[in-house]
C-alpha positions as CSV (number, residue, x, y, z in Angstrom):
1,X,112.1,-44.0,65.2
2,X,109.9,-42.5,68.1
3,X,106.7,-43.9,69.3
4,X,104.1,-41.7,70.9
5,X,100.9,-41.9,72.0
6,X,97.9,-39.6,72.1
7,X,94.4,-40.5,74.0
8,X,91.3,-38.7,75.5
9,X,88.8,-39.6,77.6
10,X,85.5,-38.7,75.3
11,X,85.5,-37.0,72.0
12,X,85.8,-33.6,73.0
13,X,89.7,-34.5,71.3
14,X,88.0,-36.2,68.1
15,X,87.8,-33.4,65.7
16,X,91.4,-32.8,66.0
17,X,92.6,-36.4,65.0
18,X,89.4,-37.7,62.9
19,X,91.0,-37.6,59.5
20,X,94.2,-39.3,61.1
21,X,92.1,-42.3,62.0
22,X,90.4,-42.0,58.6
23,X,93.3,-42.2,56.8
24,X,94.5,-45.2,59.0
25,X,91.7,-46.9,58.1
26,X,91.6,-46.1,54.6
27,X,94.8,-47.8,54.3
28,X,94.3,-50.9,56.4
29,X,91.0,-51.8,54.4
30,X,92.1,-50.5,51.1
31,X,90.7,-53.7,49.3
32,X,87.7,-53.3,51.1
33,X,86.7,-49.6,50.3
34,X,84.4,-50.4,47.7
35,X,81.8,-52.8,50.0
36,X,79.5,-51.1,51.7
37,X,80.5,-51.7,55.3
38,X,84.1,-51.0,55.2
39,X,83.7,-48.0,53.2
40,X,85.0,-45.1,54.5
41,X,81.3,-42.7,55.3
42,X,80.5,-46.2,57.3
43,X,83.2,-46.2,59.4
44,X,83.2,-42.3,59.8
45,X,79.6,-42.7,61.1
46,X,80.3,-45.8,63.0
47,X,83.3,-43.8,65.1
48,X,80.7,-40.8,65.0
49,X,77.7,-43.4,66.8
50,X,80.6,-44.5,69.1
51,X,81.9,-41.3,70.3
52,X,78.4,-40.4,71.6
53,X,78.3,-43.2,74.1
54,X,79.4,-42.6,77.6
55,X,82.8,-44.3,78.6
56,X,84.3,-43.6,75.1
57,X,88.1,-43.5,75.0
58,X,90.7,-43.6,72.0
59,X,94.2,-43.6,71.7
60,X,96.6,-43.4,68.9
61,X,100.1,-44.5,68.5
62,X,102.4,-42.5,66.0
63,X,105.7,-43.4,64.4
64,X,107.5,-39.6,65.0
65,X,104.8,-38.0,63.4
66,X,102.8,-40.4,61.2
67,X,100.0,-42.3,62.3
68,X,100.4,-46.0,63.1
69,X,97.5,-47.3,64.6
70,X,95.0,-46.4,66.9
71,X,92.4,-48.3,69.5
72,X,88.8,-47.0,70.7
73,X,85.9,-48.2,72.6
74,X,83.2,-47.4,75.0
75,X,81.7,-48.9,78.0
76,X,79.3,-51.5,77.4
């Protein structure tokens, strides 16, 4: 098992990993999907609102090659 990590400093690297972080999230809120807020266009448009704010950074951690988790913010 390898652990790696991949992170940019705004979302010019989005695009490229965007349906990684879907997918993540699809799975951690499986049971959730169906309610509005956790559904998956809401969180796509939430991490879309997010990317457009000055300070955003993201990073994701993969196990070899799959996706494990990932972290994201933006200055306040």
């Amino acid at each position: 098992m390898t652990w790696t990590g991949y992170g940019w400093s705004d979302a010019t690297g989005l695009e490229d990993i965007r349906p990684q972080l879907l997918d993540v999230y699809a799975e951690v809120y499986a049971d959730r999907l169906g309610e509005e807020f956790h559904s998956d266009a809401r969180f796509d448009e939430r991490l879309g609102w997010n990317t457009e704010v000055p300070g955003f950074a993201a990073v994701v951690a993969y196990m070899d090659t799959i996706p494990a988790g990932y972290a994201y913010g933006c200055t306040l």
